[in-house]
C-alpha positions as CSV (number, residue, x, y, z in Angstrom):
1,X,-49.7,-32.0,89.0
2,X,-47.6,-33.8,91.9
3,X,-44.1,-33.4,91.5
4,X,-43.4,-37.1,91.6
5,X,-45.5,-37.1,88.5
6,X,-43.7,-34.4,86.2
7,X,-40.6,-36.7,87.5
8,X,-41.8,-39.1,86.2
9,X,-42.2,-37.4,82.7
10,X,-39.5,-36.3,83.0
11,X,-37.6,-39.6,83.3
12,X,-39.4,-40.7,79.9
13,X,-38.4,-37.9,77.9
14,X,-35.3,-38.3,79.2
15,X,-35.6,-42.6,77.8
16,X,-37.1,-41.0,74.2
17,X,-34.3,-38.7,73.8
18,X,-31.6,-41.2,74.4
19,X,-33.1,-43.5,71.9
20,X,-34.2,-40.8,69.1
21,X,-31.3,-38.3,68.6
22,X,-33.2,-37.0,65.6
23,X,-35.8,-36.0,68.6
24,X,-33.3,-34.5,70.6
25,X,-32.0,-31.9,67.9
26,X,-36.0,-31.1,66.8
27,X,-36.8,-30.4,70.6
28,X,-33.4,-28.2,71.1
29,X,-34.1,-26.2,67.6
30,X,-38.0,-25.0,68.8
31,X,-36.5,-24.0,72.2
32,X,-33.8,-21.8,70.4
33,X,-36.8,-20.8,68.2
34,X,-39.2,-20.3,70.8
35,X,-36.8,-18.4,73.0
36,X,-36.2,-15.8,70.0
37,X,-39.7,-15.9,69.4
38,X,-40.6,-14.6,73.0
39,X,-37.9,-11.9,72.5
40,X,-39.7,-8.4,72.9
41,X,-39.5,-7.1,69.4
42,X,-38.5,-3.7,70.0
43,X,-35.4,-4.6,71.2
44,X,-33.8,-6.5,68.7
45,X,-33.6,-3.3,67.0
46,X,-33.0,-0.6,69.1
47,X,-29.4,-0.7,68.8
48,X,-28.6,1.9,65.8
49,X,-25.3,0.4,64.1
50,X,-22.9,2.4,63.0
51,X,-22.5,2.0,59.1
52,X,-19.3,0.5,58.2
53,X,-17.2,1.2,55.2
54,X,-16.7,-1.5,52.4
55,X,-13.7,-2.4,53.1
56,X,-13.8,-2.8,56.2
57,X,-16.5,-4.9,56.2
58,X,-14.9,-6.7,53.5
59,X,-11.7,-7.2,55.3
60,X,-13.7,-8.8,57.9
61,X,-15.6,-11.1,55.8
62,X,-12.1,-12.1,54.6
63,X,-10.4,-12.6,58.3
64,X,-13.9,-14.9,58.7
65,X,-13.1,-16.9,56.1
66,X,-9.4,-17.6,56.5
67,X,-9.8,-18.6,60.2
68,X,-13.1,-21.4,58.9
69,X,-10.7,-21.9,55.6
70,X,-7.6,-22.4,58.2
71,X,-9.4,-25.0,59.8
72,X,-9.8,-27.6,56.9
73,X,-7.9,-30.6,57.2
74,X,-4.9,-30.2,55.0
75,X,-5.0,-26.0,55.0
76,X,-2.3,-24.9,56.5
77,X,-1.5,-21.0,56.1
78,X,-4.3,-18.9,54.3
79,X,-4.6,-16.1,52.2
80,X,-7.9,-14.9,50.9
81,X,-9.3,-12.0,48.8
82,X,-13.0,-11.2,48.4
83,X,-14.5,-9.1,45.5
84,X,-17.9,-7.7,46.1
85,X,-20.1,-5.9,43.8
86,X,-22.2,-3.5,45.8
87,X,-21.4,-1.6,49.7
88,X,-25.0,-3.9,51.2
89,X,-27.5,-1.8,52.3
90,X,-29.0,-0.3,55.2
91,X,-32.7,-0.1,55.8
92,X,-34.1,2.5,58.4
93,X,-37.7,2.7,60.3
94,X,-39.2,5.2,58.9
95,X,-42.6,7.4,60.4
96,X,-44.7,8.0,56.8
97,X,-47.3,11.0,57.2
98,X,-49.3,10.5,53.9
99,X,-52.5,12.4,53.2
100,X,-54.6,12.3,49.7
101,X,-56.0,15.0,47.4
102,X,-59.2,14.1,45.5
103,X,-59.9,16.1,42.2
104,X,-62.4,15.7,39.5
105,X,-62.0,11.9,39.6
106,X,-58.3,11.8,40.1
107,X,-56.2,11.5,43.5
108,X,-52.8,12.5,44.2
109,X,-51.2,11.5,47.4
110,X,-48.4,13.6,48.9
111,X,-46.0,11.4,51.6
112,X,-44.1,12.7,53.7
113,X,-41.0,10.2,55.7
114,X,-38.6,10.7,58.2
115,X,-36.0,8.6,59.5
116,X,-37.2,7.1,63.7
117,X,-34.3,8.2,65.7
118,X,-33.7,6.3,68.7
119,X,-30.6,7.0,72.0
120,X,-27.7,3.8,72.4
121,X,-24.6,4.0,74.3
122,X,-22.9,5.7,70.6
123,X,-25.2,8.3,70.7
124,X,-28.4,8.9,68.7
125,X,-29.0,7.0,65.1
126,X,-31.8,5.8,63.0
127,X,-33.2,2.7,63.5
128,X,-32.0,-0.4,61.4
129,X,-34.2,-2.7,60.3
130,X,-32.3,-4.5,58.0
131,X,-28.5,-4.8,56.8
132,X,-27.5,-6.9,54.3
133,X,-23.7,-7.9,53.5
134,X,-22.5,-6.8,50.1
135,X,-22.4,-9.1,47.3
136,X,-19.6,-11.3,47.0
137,X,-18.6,-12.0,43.4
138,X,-15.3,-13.5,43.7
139,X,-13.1,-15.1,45.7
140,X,-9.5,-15.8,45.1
141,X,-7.8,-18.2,48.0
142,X,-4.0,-19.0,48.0
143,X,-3.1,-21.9,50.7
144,X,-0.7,-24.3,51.8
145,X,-1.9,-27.2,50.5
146,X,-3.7,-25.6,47.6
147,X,-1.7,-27.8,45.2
148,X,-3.6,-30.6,46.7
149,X,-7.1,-31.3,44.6
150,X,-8.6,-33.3,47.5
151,X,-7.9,-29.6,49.6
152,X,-8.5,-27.5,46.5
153,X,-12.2,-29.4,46.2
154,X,-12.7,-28.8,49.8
155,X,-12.1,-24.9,50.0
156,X,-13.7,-24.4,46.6
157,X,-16.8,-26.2,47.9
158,X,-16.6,-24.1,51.4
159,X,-17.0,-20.6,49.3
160,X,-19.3,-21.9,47.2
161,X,-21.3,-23.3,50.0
162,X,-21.0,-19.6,52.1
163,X,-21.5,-17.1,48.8
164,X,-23.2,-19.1,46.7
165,X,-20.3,-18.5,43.9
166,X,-19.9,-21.1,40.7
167,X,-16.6,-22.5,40.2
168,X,-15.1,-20.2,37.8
169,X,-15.7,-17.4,40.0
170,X,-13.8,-18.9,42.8
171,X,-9.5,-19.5,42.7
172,X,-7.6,-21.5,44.5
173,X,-4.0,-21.5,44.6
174,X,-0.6,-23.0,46.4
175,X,1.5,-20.8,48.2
């Protein structure tokens, strides 16, 4: 291929994108995807995280959600208290040595796991493979502009959108 041809193809990608925006988002979306994709996998994980405590990890959850709650059109100073129902979780890689016993017709099967350890700048840790947030069962929000239904509608629909909470599990008050 001649430069003055991938130009050239250039230049009418260029003309599709301007007309199709629709085109433009798809193609940016599978390079973000494609770039993850090509990512080596071992090191997305081999930073060990250190575990944190509830409520600090609630407290940041909640600092999140007044600075995107802060920025609603009619929000003015925010407030906002989260109740969760569980710490999340941690998952570790784990090695699994398993061997199995056969006898008279029956097999038993002894396992044996152990946490992979790997080295980070913190020190040595196990391997994460998964953390989830903890469950959030509540929120209670109080606002200037909470008095407002127009502004109450919007936060309430903000939370519910994020958490995945019903109505009567989320408060929204004045200040």
């Amino acid at each position: 291929m001649t430069t003055e041809s991938i130009r050239r193809r250039l230049e009418r990608c260029r003309a599709l994108l301007k007309q199709d925006k629709k085109l433009l988002l798809l193609l940016c979306g599978a390079a973000v995807l494609s770039v993850l994709l090509l990512l080596p996998a071992g090191e997305k994980h081999n930073k060990a995280q250190p575990e944190q405590p509830l409520a600090q990890t609630t407290q940041t959850l909640e600092a999140e959600l007044c600075d995107l709650l802060g920025a609603i059109e009619g929000v003015g100073d925010v407030r906002v208290m989260l109740r969760t129902a569980s710490s999340g979780e941690t998952v570790y890689a784990a090695n699994t040595d398993g061997a199995a016993e056969t006898r008279d017709a029956q097999t038993s099967k002894k396992e044996k796991n152990s946490v992979v350890i790997v080295k980070n700048a913190q020190g040595e840790g196990g391997l994460v493979v998964k953390t989830t947030l903890p469950a959030v069962t509540g929120a209670a929000v109080v606002c200037k502009g909470g008095g407002d239904p127009v502004v109450r509608a919007r936060v309430t629909e903000t939370i519910r959108a994020l958490f995945g909470l019903s109505t009567n599990h989320i408060s929204v008050m004045p200040m």
